[in-house]
C-alpha positions as CSV (number, residue, x, y, z in Angstrom):
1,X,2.7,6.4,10.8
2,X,-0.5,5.8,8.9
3,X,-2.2,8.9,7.8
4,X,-1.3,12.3,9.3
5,X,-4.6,14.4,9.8
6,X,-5.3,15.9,5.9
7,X,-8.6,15.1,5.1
8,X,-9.8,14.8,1.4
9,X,-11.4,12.5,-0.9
10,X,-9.7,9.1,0.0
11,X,-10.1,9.6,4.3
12,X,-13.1,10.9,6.3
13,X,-13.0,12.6,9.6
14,X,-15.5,12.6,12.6
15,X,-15.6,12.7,16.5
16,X,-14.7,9.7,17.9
17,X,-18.4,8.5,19.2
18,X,-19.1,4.8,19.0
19,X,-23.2,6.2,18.4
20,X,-22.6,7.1,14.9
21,X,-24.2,5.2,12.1
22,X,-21.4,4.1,9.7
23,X,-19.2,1.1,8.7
24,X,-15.9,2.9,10.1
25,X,-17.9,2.8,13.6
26,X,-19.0,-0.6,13.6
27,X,-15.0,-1.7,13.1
28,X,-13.9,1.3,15.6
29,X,-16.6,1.3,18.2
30,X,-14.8,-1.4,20.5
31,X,-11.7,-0.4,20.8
32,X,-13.0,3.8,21.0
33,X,-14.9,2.3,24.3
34,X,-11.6,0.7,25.4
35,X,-9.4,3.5,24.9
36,X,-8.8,5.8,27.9
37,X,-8.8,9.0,26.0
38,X,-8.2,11.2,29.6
39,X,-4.5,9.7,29.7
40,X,-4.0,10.5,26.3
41,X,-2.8,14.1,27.3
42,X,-0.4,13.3,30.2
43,X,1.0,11.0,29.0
44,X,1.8,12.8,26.0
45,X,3.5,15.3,28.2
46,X,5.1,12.7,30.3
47,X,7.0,11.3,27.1
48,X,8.1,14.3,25.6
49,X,9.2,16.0,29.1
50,X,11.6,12.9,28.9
51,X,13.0,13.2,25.8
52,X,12.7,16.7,25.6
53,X,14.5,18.0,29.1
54,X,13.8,22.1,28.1
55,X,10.0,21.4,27.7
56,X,8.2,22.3,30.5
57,X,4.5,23.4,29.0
58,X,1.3,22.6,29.7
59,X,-0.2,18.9,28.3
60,X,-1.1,19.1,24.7
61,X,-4.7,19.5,23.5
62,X,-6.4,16.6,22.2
63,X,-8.1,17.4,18.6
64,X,-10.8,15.2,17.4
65,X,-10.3,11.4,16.6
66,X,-9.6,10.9,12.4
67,X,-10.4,7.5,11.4
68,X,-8.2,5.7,8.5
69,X,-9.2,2.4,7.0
70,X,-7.8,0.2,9.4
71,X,-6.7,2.2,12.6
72,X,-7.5,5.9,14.8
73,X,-5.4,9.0,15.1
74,X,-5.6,11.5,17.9
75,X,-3.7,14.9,16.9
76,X,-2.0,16.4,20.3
77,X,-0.9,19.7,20.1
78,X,1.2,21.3,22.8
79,X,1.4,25.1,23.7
80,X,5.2,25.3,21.7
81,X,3.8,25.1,18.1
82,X,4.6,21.0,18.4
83,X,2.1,18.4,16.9
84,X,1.8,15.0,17.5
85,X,-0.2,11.9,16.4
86,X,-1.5,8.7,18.3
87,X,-2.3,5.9,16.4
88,X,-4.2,3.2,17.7
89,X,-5.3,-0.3,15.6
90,X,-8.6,-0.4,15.0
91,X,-8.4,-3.9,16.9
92,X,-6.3,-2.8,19.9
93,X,-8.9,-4.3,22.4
94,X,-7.8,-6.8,24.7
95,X,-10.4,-9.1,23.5
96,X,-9.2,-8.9,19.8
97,X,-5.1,-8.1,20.2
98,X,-3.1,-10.9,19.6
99,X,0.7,-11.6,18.9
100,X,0.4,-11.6,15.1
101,X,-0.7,-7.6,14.7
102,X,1.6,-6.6,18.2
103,X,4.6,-8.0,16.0
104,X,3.0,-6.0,13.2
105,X,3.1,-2.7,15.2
106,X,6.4,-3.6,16.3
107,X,8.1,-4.1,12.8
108,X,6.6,-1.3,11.7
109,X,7.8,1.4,14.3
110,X,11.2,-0.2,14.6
111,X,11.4,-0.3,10.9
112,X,10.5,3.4,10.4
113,X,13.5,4.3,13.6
114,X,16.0,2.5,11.4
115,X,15.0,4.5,7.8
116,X,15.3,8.1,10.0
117,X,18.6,6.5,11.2
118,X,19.8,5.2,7.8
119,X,18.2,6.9,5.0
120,X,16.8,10.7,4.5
121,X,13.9,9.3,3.4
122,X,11.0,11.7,4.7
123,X,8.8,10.0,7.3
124,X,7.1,10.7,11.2
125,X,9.8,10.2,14.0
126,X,8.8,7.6,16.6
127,X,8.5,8.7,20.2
128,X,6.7,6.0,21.6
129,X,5.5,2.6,21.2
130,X,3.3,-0.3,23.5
131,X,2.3,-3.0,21.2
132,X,0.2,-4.7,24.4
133,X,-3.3,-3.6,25.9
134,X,-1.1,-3.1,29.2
135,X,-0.7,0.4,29.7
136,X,-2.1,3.9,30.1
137,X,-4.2,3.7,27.3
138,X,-5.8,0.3,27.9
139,X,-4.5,-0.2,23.8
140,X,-1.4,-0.8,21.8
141,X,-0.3,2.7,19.9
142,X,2.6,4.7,18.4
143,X,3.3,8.0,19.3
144,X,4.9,9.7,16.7
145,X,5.6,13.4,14.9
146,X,3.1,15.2,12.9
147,X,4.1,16.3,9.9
148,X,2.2,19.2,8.3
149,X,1.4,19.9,4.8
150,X,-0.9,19.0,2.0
151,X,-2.1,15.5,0.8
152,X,-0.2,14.5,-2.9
153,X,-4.0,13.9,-3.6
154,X,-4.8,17.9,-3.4
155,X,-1.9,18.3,-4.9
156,X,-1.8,16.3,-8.3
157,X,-5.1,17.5,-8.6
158,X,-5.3,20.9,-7.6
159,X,-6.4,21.8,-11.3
160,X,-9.6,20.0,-10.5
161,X,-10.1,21.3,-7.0
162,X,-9.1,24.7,-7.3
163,X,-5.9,24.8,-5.7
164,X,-3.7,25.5,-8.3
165,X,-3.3,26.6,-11.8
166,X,-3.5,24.1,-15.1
167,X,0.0,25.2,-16.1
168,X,1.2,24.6,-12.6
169,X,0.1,21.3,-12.2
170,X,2.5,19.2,-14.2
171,X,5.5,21.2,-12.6
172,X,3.8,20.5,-9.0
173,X,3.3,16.5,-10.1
174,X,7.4,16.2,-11.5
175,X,8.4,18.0,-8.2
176,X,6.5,15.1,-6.1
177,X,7.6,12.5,-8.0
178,X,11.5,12.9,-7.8
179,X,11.1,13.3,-4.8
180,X,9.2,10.2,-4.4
181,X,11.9,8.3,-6.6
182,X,14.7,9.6,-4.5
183,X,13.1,7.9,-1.6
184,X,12.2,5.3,-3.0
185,X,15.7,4.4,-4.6
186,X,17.1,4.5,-0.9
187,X,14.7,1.1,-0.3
188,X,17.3,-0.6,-2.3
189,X,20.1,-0.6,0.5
190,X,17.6,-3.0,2.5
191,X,17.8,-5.9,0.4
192,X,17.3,-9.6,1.6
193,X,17.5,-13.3,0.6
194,X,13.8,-13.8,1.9
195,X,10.6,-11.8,1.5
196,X,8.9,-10.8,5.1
197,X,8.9,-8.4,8.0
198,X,12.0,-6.7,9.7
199,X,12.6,-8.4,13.0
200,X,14.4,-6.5,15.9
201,X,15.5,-7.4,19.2
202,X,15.1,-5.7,22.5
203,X,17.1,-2.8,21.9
204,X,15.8,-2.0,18.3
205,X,18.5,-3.9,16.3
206,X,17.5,-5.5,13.3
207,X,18.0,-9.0,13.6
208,X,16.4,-11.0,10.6
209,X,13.6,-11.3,8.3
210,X,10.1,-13.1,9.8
211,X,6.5,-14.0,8.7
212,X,4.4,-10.8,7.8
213,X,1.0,-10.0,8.4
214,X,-1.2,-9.7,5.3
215,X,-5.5,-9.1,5.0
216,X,-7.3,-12.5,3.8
217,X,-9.3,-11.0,1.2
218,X,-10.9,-14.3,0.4
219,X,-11.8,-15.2,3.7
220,X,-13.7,-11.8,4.1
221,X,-15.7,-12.2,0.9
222,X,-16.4,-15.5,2.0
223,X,-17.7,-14.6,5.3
224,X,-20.3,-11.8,4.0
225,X,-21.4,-13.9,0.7
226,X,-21.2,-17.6,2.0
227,X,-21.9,-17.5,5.7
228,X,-23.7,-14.2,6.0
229,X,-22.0,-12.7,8.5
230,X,-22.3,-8.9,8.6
231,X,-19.3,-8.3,10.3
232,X,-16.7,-5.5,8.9
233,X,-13.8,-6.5,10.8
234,X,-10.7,-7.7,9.0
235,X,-9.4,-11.2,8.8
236,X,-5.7,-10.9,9.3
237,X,-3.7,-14.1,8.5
238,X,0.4,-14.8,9.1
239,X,2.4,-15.0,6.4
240,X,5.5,-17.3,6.5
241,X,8.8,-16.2,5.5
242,X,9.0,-16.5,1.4
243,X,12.2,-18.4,0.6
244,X,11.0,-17.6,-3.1
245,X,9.6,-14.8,-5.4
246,X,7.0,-16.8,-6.5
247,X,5.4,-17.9,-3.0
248,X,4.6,-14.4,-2.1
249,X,2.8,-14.0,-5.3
250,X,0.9,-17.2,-4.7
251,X,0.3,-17.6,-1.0
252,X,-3.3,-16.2,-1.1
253,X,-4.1,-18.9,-4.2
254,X,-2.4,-21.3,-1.6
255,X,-4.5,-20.3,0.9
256,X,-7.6,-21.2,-1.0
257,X,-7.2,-23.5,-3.7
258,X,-10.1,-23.5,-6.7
259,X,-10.3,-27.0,-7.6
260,X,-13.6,-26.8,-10.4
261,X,-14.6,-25.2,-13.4
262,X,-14.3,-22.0,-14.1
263,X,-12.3,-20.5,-11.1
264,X,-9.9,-23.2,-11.0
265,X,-9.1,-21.8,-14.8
266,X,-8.3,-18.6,-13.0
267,X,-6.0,-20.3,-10.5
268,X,-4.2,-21.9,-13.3
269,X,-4.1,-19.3,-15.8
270,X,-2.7,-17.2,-12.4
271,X,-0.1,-19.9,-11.4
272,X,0.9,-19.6,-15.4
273,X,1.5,-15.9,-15.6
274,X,3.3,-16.0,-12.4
275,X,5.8,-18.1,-12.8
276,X,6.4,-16.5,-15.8
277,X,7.7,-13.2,-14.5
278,X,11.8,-12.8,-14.2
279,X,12.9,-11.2,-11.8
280,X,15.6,-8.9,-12.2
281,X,18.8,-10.5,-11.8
282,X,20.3,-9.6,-8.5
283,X,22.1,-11.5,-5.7
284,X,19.6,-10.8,-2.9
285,X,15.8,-11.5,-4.9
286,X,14.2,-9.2,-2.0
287,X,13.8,-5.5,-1.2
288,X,12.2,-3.2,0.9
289,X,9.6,-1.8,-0.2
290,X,6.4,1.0,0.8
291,X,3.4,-1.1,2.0
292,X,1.3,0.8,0.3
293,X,2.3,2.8,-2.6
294,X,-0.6,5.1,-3.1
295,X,-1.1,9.0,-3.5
296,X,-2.9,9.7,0.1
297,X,0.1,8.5,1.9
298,X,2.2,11.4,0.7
299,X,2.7,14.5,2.4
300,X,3.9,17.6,0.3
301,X,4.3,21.4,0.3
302,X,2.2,23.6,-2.6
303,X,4.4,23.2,-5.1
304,X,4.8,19.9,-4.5
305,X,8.1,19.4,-2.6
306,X,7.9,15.8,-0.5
307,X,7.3,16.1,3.4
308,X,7.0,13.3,4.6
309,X,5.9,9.4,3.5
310,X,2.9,8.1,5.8
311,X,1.4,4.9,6.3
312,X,4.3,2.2,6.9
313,X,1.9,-0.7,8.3
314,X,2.9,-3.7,7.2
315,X,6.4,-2.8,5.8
316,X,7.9,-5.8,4.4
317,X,10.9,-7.1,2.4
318,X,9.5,-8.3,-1.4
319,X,10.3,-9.3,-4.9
320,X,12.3,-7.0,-6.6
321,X,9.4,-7.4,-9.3
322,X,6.9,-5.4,-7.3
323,X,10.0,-3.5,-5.2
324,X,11.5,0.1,-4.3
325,X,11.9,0.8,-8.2
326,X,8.0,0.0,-9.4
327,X,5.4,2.4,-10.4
328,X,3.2,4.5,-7.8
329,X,0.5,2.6,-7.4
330,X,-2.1,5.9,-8.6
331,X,0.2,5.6,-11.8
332,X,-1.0,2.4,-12.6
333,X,-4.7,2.2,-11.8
334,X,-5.7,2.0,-15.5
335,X,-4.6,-1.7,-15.4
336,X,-7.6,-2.2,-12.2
337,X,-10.5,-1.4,-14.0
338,X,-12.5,-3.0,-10.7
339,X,-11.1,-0.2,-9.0
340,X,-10.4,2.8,-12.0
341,X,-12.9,4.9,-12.3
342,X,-11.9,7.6,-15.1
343,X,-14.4,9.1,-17.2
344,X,-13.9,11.3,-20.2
345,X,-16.4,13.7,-18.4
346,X,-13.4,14.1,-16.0
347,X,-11.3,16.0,-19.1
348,X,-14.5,18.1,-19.4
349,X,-13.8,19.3,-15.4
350,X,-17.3,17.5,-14.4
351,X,-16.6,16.9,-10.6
352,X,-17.0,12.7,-9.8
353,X,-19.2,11.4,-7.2
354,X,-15.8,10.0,-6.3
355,X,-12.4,10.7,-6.9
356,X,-11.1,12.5,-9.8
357,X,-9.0,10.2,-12.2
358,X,-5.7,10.6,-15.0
359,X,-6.9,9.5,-18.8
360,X,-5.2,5.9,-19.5
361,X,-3.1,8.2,-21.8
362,X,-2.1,10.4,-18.8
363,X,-1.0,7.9,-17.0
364,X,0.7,6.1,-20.0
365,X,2.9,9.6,-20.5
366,X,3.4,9.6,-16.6
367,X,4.6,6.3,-16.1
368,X,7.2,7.4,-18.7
369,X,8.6,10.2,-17.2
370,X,8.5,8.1,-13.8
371,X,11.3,5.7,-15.4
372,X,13.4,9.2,-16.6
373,X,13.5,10.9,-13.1
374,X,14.7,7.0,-11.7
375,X,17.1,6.9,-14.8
376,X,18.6,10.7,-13.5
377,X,18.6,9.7,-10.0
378,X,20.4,5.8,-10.7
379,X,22.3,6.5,-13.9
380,X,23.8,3.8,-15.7
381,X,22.9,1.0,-12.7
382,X,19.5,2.0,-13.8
383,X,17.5,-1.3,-15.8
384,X,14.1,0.5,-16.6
385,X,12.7,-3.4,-17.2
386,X,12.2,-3.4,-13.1
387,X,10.2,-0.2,-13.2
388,X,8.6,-1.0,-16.9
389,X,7.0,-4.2,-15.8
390,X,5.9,-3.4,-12.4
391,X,2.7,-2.4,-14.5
392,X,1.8,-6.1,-14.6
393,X,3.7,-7.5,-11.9
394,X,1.9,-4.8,-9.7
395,X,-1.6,-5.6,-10.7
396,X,-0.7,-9.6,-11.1
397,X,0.2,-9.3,-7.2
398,X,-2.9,-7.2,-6.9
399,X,-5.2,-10.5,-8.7
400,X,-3.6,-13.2,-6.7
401,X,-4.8,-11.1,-3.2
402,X,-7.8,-9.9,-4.0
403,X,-10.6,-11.7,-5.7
404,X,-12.7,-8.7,-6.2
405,X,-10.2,-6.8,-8.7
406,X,-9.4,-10.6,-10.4
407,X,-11.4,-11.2,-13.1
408,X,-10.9,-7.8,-14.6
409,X,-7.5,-7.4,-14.4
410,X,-6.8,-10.6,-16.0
411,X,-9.2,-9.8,-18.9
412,X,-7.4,-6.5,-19.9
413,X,-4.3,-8.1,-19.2
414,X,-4.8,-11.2,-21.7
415,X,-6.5,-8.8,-24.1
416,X,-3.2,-6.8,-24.2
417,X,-1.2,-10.0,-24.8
418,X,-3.2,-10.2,-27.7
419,X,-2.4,-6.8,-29.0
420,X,0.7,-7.5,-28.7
421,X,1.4,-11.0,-30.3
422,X,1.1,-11.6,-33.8
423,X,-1.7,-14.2,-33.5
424,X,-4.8,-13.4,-35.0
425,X,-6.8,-15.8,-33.1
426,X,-5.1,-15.0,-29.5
427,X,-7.9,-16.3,-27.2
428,X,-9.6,-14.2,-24.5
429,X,-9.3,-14.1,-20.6
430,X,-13.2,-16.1,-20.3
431,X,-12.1,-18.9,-23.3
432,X,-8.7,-19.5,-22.0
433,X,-10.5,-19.5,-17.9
434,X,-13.0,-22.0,-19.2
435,X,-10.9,-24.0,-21.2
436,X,-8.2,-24.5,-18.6
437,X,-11.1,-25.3,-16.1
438,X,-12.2,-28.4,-17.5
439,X,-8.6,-29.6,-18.8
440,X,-5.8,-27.9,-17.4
441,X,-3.3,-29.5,-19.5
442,X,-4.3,-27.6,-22.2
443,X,-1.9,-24.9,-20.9
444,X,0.8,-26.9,-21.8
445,X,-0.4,-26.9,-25.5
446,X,-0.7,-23.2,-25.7
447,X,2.2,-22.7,-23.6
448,X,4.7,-21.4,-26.5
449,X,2.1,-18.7,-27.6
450,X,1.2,-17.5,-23.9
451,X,5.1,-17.2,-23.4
452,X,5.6,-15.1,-26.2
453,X,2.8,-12.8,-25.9
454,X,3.4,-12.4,-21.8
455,X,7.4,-11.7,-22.7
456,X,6.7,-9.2,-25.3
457,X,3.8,-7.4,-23.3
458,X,6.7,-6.6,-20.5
459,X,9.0,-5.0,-23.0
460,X,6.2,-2.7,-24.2
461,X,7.7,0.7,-23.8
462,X,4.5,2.1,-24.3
463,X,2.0,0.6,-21.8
């Protein structure tokens, strides 16, 4: 499921009318005018009354559409006390459905039937699922459980929004994150000897790994600043099966190749650092991992106990380097400065125009204790190196997808190189970009110095 009805900073909830003035309309209004919203009700009722042989209640109510980033949820709640959720893609219109996001949907409620099966791993059970326009609805959707409780967001800063006391926090925050690690640690049983989605068969048995479905950052950029088209929907593109670490790092750079000047220095300097990541050494180079590691897709009590792990779209098998073990993405947001936005104002308790932020230091002293709840939970078959450099693997993989977060990340990252390597005269990210622009073979000059100064950054204990 992606996003169970809390609303806070990072999600925005209105009635579902296509009249409202507002970028989440202008991507929802087609398939909100497609959806038969009368059905939703009995057929709610019809599906439960089948799996549920004692339930003989009225049809649920039907609460007010929430919009996520990418899809819609209708909360149902029936006359026992039971909740559920619909969710419908934001393009499940028959005009814009195709085979590429219906084998999306598909992996992703299959995959999150075999975790309830296999794993304890907290997440929505799946009642229901069409992944074609051909049914009641008139739209793909899955019907799943609601799982009530408060967003981590609240939670880790309940401090800042009154929910909780300072000294109460930090306990609240260490609760969430074992839990988080335990579930997360569970991931590892899923391993592979290629990187994609979970395929299944008829019947819901997994039967191999196949291409994934991944956002064309690039293209979208492209589209609003090069052909000046206004339009908000996402550009969805198929990604084949990675028969190597490295490919699913690259694809996007594949995808659109820089061939001049200064942005083809990027694309080199990028190519560099990724081939230059080791991966830790394990038979099977692949592992499933949490699409999308970030605080508002989990679901916890008060005192932070974990509920239930939300948003699953586009679960996939991928390097162990960015895998089950890595950081929380929230923990590691210093390392985006395109997308941090922490002010020391923020330690002062002045409320952001946004969302509230952890100090780099915070963070620093979280990621830490991160790597000692995995090291209780894993013991001795615990190698903190595959949680330790996730920090740059994570935001590497971040660089190579999306070209708005690219040029920042790569100057802090080259800047810490520097730090960190004995040279006095360690260039910057815009000397070494420009350089390598106009004579790519210089890499091969500076190569020894590079190497030593990107090894030594990913054995920083500190970062």
């Amino acid at each position: 499921m992606t996003e169970t009805p809390v609303v806070n900073d990072h999600q925005r909830a209105r009635s579902a009318s296509p009249s409202q003035n507002s970028e989440a309309d202008d991507i929802f209004s087609a398939v909100i005018s497609e959806v038969d919203q009368t059905s939703l009700a009995p057929l709610a009722k019809s599906i439960r009354s089948r799996i549920d042989r004692q339930y003989n209640g009225k049809e649920p109510i039907v609460a007010e559409a929430i919009f996520g980033s990418y899809h819609m949820l209708f909360p149902l709640h029936f006359s026992d006390g039971v909740s559920w959720i619909v969710k419908i893609p934001h393009n499940g219109t028959k005009e814009k459905w195709d085979d590429l996001s219906a084998n999306a949907l598909l992996s992703e409620a299959n995959t999150m039937c075999l975790l309830r099966r296999l794993t304890t791993i907290p997440l929505p059970e799946v009642f229901h699922l069409s992944s074609t326009t051909d049914n009641r609805l008139r739209c793909p959707y899955i019907m799943m459980s609601f799982v009530a409780g408060k967003s981590l967001y609240d939670v880790w800063f309940g401090h800042r929004l009154g929910n909780a006391k300072p000294e109460d926090v930090m306990k609240h925050r260490l609760k969430a994150l074992s839990g988080i690690a335990e579930a997360m640690v569970q991931l590892g049983i899923f391993s592979f000897n290629q990187g994609g989605s979970m395929t299944f068969d008829a019947f819901g048995k997994f039967s191999g790994i196949g291409p994934a479905r991944s956002l064309d950052h690039k293209a979208m950029l492209d589209r609003w600043f090069v052909h000046n088209d206004p339009s908000d929907d996402p550009i969805y593109v198929e990604d084949d099966v990675a028969n190597g670490t490295k490919s699913y790092y690259l694809r996007p750079l594949a995808r659109h190749p820089e061939e001049k000047g200064f942005p083809h220095g990027v694309w080199v300097l990028l190519h560099w650092l990724v081939n230059e990541i080791e991966e830790p050494e394990n038979s099977k180079p692949f592992v499933l991992a949490h699409p999308n590691f970030d605080i508002q897709n989990f679901i916890v009590a008060e005192d932070g106990q974990l509920l239930s792990i939300i948003d699953w779209d586009g679960v996939a098998a991928v390097p162990r380097s960015v895998g089950n073990l890595r950081y929380p993405s929230w923990l590691t947001r210093d390392w985006d400065p395109a997308m941090y936005a922490y002010s020391e104002s923020m330690d002062a308790g002045v409320e952001p125009e946004g969302v509230w932020e952890d100090s780099p230091n915070v963070l620093a002293d979280y990621r830490l204790l991160y790597r000692q709840i995995m090291s209780r939970i894993l013991g001795g078959t615990y190698d903190q190196r595959e949680t330790r450099m996730s920090l740059i693997t994570e935001n590497l993989a971040i660089a190579c997808h999306d070209p708005r977060c690219r040029n920042d990340i790569l100057t802090k990252m080259i800047q810490q190189m520097g730090e960190h390597h004995s040279s006095p005269r360690f260039p910057s990210f815009t000397r070494l970009a420009d350089k390598l622009g106009t004579n790519e073979h210089l890499l091969q000059k500076i190569r020894p110095g590079l190497e030593d100064a990107f090894r030594n950054l990913l054995l920083v204990d500190n970062l």
